[in-house]
Structures are given as C-alpha cells and as structure tokens.
MIPA-629398 format. One record per residue: y, x, z of N, C-alpha, C in turn; residue in one letter. Coordinates in steps of 0.001 Angstrom, whole numbers, plus 524288, in hexadecimal, padded with zeros to 5 digits. Layout:
residues N
YXZYXZYXZA...
This chain:
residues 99
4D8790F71468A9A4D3230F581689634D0DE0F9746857CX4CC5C0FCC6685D04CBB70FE8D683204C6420FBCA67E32X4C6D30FE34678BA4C52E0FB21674D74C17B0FA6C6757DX4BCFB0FC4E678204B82E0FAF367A0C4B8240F3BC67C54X4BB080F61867EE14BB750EEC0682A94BDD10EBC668038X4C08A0ECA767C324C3240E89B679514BEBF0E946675ADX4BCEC0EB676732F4B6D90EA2966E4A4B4DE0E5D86709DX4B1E70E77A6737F4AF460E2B4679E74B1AC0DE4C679E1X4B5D10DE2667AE44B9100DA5167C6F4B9830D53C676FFX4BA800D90B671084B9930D5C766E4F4B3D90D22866BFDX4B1820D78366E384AB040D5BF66E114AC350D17866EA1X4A9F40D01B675734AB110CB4B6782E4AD5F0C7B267620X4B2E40C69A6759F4B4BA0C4376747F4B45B0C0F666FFEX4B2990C51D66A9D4B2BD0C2EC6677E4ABD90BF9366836X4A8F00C0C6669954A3D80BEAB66CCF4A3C20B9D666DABX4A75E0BAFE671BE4A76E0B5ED675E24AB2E0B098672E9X4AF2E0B14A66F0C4B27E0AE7266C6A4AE5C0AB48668B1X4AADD0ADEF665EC4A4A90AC26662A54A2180A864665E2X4A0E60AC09669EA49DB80A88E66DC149E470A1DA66F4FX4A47C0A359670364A5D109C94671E74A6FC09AD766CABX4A7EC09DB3669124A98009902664434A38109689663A9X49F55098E0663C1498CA0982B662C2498420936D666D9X499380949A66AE1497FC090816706649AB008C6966D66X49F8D08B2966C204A2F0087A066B3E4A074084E8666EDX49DA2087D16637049B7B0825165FCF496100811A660ABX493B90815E664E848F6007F68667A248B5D0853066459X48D5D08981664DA4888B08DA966241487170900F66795X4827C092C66698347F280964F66B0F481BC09B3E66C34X4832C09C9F670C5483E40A23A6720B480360A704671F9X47C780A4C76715D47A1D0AAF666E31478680A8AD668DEX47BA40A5D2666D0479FE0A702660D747E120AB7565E0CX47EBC0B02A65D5847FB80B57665B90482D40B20865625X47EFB0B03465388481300AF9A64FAF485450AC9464EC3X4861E0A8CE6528F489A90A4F165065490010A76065311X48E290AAAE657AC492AA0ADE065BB14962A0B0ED65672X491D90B3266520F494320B7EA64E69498C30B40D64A75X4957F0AFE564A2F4960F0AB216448A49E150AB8C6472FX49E860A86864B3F4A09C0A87564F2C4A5B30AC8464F1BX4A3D20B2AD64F404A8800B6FA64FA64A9EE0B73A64ACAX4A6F60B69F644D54A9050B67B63FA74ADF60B37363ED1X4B1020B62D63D074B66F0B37163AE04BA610B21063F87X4B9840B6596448C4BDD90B5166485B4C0A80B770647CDX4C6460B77364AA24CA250BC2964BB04CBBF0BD016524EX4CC5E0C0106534E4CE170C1486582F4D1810C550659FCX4D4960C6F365E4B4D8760CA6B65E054D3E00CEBA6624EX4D2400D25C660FB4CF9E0D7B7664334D3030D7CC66A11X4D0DE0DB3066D184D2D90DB96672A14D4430E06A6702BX4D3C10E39C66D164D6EE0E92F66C284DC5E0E68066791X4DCF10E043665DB4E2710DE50666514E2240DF47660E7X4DEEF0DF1C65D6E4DE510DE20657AA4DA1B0D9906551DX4DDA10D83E6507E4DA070D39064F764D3E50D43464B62X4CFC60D1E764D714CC2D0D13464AA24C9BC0CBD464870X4C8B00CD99644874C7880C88263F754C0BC0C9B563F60X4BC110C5B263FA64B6170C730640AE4B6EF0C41863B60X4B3FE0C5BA6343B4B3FB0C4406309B4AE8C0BFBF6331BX4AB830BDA662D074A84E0B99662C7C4A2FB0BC1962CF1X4A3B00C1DB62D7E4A0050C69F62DFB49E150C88163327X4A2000C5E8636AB4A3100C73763C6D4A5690CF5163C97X4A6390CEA36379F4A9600D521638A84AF0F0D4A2639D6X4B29B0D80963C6E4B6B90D85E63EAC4B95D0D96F6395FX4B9E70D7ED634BA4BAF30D93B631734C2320DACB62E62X4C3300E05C62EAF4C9370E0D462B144CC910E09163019X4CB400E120634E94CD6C0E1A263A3B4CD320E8C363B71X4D2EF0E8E963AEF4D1DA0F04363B5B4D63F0F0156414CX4D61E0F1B2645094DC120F3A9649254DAB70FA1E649C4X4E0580FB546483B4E0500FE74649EC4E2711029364EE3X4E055103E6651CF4DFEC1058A6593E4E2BC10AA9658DCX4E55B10B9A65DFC4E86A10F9465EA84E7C11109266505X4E732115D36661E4E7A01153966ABF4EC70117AA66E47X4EBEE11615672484F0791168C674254F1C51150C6797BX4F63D1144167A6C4F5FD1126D681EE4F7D310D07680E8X4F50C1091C684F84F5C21038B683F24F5D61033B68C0AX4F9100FCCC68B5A4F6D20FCA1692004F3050F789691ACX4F0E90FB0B697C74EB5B0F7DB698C94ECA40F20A69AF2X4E9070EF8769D364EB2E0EB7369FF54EEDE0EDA26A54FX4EB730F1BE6A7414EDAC0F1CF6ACAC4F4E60F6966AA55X4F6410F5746A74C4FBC40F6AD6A4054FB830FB786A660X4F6920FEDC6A5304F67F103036A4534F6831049D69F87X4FAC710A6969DD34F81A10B2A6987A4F46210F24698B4X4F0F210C55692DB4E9AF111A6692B74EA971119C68C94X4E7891148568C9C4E71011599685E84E3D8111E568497X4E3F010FF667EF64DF9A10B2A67CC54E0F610C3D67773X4DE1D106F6674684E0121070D66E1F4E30B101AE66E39X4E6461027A66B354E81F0FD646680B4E8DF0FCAA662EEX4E8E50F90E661E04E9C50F86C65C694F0240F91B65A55X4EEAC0FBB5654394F52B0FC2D653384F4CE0FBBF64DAFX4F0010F79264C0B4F1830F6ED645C84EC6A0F231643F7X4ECF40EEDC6444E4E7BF0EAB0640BA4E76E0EA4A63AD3X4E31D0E9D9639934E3040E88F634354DCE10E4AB635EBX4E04F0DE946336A4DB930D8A2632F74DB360D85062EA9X4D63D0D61862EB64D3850D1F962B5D4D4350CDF662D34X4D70F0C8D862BC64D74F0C35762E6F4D3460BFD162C73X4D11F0C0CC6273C4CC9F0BDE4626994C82B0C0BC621DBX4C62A0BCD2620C34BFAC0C0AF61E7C4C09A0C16561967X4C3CE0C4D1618464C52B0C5CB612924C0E80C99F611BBX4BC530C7FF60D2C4B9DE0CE5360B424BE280D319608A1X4BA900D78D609194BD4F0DC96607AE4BC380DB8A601DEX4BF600DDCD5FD694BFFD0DEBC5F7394BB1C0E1B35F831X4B83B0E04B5F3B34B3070E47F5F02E4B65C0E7C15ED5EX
C-alpha cells in the first residue's frame, strides 16, 4: 500500500468512525462541528500500522513513527518496495509541553 492510500485511508476512516459516533447520539451529519467535537481525544491504530492519539485540540499530538523503506509483500505475496515503520514515539494522553 503505498502512503498516499493509507493517508486516505485514515482520512476516511477516521471520518467515518466521527460520523457514526455523531449519528449515534441523535446529531446531524453535516453538522462539521460536532463530527470534529467527535475525532478530539480518539486513538486509533494508522493503516501504515502506527498508533495515533487526536489531543482535545484535534492535533495528532507527540505521535512521531518512524518509516523505512524497503521491500515488504503486497497482498498478491508479491514483494515491492514500500515504507514501514521501525520505531514509534506516543503521546497517550494530553499532557501540555513545560514553558
């Protein structure tokens, strides 16, 4: 998969996970705002297979992976070159940074 389609992929996903939590408490699918209210303070595992933490800011916040590239196999168990990850550094929750 290359990281393009997995960006996408988390797009979506993380989107669509907002979306129904919004539906689920009787909110408005195009209300924007309540979809964002919604992605604040989730976690989820990326389709490029690292974890992200969305602070109270809705920023991806203290979530670093770091990618390597290299030969991986595809679905069809071919191998292609891609990235993977070969090092995380999380934030698990909304700690501010020291002044």
């Amino acid at each position: 998969i290359s990281a393009e389609a997995a960006y996408l992929y988390d797009a979506v996903h993380l989107y669509a996970k907002a979306l129904i939590k919004v539906l689920r408490h009787g909110g408005r699918p195009r209300n924007g705002t309540a979809i964002i209210e919604a992605i604040k303070g989730t976690k989820y595992r990326s389709a490029m297979g690292y974890h992200v933490y969305i602070d109270e800011n809705g920023d991806a916040a203290g979530n670093y992976t770091v990618l390597a590239r290299g030969l991986t196999c595809n679905l069809k168990n071919k191998t292609v070159p891609g990235l993977m990850p070969v090092g995380t550094f999380s934030q698990t929750q909304s700690d501010k940074l020291p002044t």
